[in-house]
C-alpha positions in Angstrom: 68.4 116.4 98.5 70.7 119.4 99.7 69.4 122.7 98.4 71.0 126.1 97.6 70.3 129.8 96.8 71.1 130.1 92.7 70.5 133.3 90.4 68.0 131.9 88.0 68.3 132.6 84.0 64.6 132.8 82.4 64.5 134.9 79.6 67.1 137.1 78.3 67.6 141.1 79.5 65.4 139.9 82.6 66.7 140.2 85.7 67.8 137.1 87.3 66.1 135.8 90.7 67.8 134.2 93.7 66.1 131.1 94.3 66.3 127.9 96.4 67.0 125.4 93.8 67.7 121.3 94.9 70.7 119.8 94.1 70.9 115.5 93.3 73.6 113.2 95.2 76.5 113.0 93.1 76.4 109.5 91.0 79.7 107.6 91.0 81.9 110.1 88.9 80.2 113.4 90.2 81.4 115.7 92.6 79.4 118.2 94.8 81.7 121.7 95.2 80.8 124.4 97.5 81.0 127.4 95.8 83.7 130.2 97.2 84.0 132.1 94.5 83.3 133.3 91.1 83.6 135.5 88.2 81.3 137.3 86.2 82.6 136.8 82.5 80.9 138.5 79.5 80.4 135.2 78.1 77.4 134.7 81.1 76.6 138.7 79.7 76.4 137.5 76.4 73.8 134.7 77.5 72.0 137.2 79.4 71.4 139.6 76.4 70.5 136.8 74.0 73.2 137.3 71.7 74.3 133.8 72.4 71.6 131.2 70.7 69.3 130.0 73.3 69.3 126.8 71.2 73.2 126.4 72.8 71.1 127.4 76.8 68.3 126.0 77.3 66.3 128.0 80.1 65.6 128.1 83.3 69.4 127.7 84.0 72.0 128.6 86.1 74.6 130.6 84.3 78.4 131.6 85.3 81.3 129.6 84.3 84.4 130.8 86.0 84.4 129.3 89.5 86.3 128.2 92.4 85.1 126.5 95.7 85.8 123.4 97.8 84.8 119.5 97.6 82.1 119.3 99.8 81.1 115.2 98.6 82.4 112.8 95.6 80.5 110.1 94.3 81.6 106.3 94.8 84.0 105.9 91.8 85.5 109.6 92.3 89.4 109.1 93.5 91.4 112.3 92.0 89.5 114.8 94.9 88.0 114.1 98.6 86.0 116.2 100.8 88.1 119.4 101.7 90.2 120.1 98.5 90.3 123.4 97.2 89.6 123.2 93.3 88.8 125.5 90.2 86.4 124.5 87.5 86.5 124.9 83.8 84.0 124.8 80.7 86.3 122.4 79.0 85.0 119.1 80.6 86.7 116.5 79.0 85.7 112.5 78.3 89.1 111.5 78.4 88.7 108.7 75.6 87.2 110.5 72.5 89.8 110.8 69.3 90.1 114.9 70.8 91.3 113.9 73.6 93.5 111.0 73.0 95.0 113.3 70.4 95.8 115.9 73.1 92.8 118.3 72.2 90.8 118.0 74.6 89.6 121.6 74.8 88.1 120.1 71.9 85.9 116.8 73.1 82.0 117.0 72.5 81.7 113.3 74.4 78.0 113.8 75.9 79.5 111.3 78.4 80.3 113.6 81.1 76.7 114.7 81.5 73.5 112.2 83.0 71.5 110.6 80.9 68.2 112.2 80.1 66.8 108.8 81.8 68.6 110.1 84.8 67.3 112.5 87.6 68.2 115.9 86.9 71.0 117.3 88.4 69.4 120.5 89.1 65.6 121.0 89.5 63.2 123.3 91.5 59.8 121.8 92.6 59.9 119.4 89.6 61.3 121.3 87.2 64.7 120.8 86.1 67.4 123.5 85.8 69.6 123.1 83.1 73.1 123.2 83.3 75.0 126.0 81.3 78.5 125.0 80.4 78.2 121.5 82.7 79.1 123.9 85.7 76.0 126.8 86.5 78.6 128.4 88.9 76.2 131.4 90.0 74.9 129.2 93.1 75.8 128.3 96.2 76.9 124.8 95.2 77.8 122.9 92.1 77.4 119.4 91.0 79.6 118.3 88.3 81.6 115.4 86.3 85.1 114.9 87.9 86.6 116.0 85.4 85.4 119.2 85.2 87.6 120.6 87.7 91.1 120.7 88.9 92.7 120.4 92.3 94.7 123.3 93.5 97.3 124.4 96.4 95.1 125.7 99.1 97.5 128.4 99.3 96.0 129.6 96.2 93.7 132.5 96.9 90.2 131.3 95.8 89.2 134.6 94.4 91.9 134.6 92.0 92.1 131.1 91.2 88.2 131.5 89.8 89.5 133.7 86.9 92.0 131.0 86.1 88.8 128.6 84.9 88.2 131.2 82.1 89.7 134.5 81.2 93.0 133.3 82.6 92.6 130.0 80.5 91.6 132.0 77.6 93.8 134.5 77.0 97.2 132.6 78.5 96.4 129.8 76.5 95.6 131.9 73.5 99.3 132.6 73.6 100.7 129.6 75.0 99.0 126.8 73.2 96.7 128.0 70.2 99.4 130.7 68.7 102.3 129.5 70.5 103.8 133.1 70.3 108.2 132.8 70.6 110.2 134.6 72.7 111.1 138.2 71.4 108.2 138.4 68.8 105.7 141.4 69.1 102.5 141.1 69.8 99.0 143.0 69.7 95.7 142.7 72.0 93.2 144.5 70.8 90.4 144.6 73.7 91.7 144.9 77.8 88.9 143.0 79.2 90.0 140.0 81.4 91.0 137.7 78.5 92.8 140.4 76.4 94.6 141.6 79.6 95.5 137.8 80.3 96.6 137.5 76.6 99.3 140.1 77.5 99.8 138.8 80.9 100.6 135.2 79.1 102.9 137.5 75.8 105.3 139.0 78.8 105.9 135.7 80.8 106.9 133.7 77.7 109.3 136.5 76.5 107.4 138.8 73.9 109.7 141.8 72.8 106.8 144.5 71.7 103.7 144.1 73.6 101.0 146.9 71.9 97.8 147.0 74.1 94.7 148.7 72.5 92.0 150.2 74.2 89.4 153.1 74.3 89.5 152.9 78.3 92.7 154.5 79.3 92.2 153.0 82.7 92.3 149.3 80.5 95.5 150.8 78.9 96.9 151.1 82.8 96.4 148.3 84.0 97.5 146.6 80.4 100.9 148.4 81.8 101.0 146.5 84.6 100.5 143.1 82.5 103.2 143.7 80.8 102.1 145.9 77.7 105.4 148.0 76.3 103.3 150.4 74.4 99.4 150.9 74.6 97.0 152.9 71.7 94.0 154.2 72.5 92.1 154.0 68.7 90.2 156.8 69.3 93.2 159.2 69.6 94.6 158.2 66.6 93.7 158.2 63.0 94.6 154.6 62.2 95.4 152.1 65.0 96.6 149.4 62.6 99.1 152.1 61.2 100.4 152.7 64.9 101.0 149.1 65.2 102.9 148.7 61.8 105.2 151.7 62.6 105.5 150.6 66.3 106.3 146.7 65.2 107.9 148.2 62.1 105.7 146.3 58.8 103.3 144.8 61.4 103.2 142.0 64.4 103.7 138.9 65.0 100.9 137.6 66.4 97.7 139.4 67.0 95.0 138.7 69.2 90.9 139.9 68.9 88.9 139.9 72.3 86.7 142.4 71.7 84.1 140.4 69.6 83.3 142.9 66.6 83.9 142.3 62.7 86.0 145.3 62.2 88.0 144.7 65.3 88.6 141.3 63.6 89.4 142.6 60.4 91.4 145.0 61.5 93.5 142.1 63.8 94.9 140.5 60.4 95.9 144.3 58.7 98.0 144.9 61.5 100.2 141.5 61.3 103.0 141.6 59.2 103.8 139.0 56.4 103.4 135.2 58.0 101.6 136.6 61.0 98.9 134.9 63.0 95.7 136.3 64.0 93.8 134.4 66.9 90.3 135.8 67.3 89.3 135.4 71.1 86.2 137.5 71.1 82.7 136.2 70.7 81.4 137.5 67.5 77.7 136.7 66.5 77.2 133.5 64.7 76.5 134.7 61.5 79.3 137.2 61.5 81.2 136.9 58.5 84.9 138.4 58.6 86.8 139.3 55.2 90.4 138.9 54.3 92.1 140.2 51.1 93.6 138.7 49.0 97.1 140.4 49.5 96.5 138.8 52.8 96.8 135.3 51.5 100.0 136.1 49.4 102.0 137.2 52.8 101.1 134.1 54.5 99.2 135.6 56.8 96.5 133.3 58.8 93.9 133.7 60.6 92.4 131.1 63.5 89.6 130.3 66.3 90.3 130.0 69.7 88.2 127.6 72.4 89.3 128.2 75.6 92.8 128.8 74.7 93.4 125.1 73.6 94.2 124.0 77.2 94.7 120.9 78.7 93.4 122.5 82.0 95.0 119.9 84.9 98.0 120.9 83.2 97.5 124.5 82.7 96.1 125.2 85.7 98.6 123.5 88.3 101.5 126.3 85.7 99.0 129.2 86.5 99.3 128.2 90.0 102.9 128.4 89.9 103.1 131.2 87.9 100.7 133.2 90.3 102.9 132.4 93.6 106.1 133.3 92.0 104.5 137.1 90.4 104.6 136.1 87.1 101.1 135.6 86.8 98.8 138.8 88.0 95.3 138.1 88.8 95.0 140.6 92.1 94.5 143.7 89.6 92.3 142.0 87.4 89.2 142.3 90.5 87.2 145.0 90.2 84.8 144.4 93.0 83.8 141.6 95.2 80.3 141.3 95.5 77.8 139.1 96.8 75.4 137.4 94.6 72.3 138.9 95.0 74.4 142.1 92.8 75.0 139.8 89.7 72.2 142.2 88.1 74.5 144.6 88.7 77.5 143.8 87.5 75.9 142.7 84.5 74.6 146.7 84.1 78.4 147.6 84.5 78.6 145.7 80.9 76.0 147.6 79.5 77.5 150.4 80.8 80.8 149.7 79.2 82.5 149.9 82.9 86.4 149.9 82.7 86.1 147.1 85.3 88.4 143.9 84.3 86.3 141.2 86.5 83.7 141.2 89.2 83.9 138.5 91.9 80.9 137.0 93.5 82.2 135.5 96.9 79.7 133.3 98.8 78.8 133.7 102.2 78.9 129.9 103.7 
């Protein structure tokens, strides 16, 4: 049984450990990555803090999410990768034959059959004990044994560092816009929030054709590098009175389409005043679960809607192999969104840059092999 150094999750605001943790042989459809790199996302932060349920993260785990590596072994049944290939993972593991995804949702599929039976060794465990699996991945490790289909195969050409934030924020915010909005060419736009998956949103506005592109921050080093993803105007809230009155005389009545990935009620709320009559708010941030977001009633009357997003709706084989494309031709910029490389025995730390409220867009643990 292979074993490998993970940062262990115990109890929330703790800091996590780095300890050797065994790893199971894959079973038939399983596949055993060796971890290259990977993102710190404030979903993992969010985990971390408690603010996610631990009913949804069972503990001792592994967390992170966003992660890229390369096949290392592949159980018996396991034809779409072999030893060697350079692949990204994603949250969204699929089934493949529930009524999400033959309906082409399957962002959307709850199938439990892409996990081991409870019958079944663990996948993870340390002396005994089993490690549970956060998101089907636990990417903070040296190594990660998952369901095929739970990962994507890539051109090695693709830098592994930035292909990482393509099994998240990228994922997110580009298919926020792509697939769950579907903003049109020359409409204007709004991104309230310049983390990763705001800055992504705005990446993913300016590569289908957006006209106005309003990026708002507090962080004027966010509203930069918004800039540089394609923002045409950026408003920093906290130097004007009203921001949703900036974006309605910038967009002139309101937006298009706006987009929340902050997480806050009043960020939220604020995301449907700014749209203009039949606009679409898409609320990317993670709010608490018994947040409760108000509309008015005026709202209703001017068509305007408001909707979830999970993962930006993607159908990631798909999305992924564009992102690729996207990246190696400079539409897609994922270089300025790291921050820092660091190794993983700093995860603590770049979770304190959160706390901090850090301007930093990502942090990238890369593993020493």
């Amino acid at each position: 049984m292979p074993q490998m150094q993970a940062a262990l999750f115990r109890e929330p605001n703790q800091p996590m450990q780095i300890e050797p943790v065994q790893v199971a042989d894959p079973q038939p459809r399983e596949v055993l990555v060796r971890t290259v790199a990977c993102g710190v996302c404030h979903s993992d932060y969010s985990v971390f803090t408690g603010k996610m349920p631990t009913a949804l993260t069972p503990t001792p785990t592994i967390l992170g999410h966003e992660a890229a590596g390369i096949v290392e072994a592949v159980g018996r049944d396991v034809t779409y990768v072999k030893k060697g290939d350079h692949i990204v993972t994603c949250m969204s593991v699929f089934c493949g034959t529930c009524d999400k995804c033959l309906t082409g949702n399957p962002a959307l599929c709850a199938s439990d059959q892409i996990r081991r039976r409870p019958t079944d060794e663990p996948r993870l465990q340390q002396n005994g004990e089993t490690i549970h699996q956060f998101t089907d991945l636990s990417s903070f490790a040296e190594l990660m044994l998952v369901h095929e289909n739970a990962l994507t195969k890539i051109d090695p050409d693709m830098p592994l560092d930035c292909a990482a934030l393509m099994g998240c924020g990228t994922t997110t915010g580009v298919g926020a816009v792509f697939h769950t909005a579907k903003v049109t060419p020359g409409s204007s736009v709004a991104v309230i929030g310049c983390g990763a998956i705001g800055l992504a949103a705005i990446n993913g506005a300016a590569i289908v054709g957006a006209g106005k592109i309003i990026a708002i921050d507090m962080q004027p080093a966010k509203l930069e590098l918004a800039k540089t993803m394609g923002a045409t105007h950026c408003i920093d809230p906290s130097e004007c009175d009203n921001p949703v009155e900036q974006v309605q005389q910038i967009t002139g009545g309101g937006c298009d389409y706006s987009f929340e990935a902050i997480g806050l009620k009043h960020t939220t709320e604020q995301s449907v005043a700014m749209l203009g009559p039949g606009g679409t708010a898409t609320v990317l941030g993670l709010l608490p679960p018994d947040a409760a977001v108000e509309m008015g009633f005026i709202d209703f009357i001017q068509e305007k809607k408001i909707q979830g997003c999970l993962m930006g709706s993607n159908r990631f084989r798909i999305d992924m192999t564009h992102f690729v494309d996207f990246y190696m031709r400079g539409k897609l910029h994922l270089d300025p969104l790291i921050s820092k490389h660091i190794r993983l025995d700093q995860i603590n730390d770049a979770f304190a840059a959160f706390e901090q409220g850090s301007a930093d867009a990502r942090h990238v643990i890369m593993f020493e092999h």
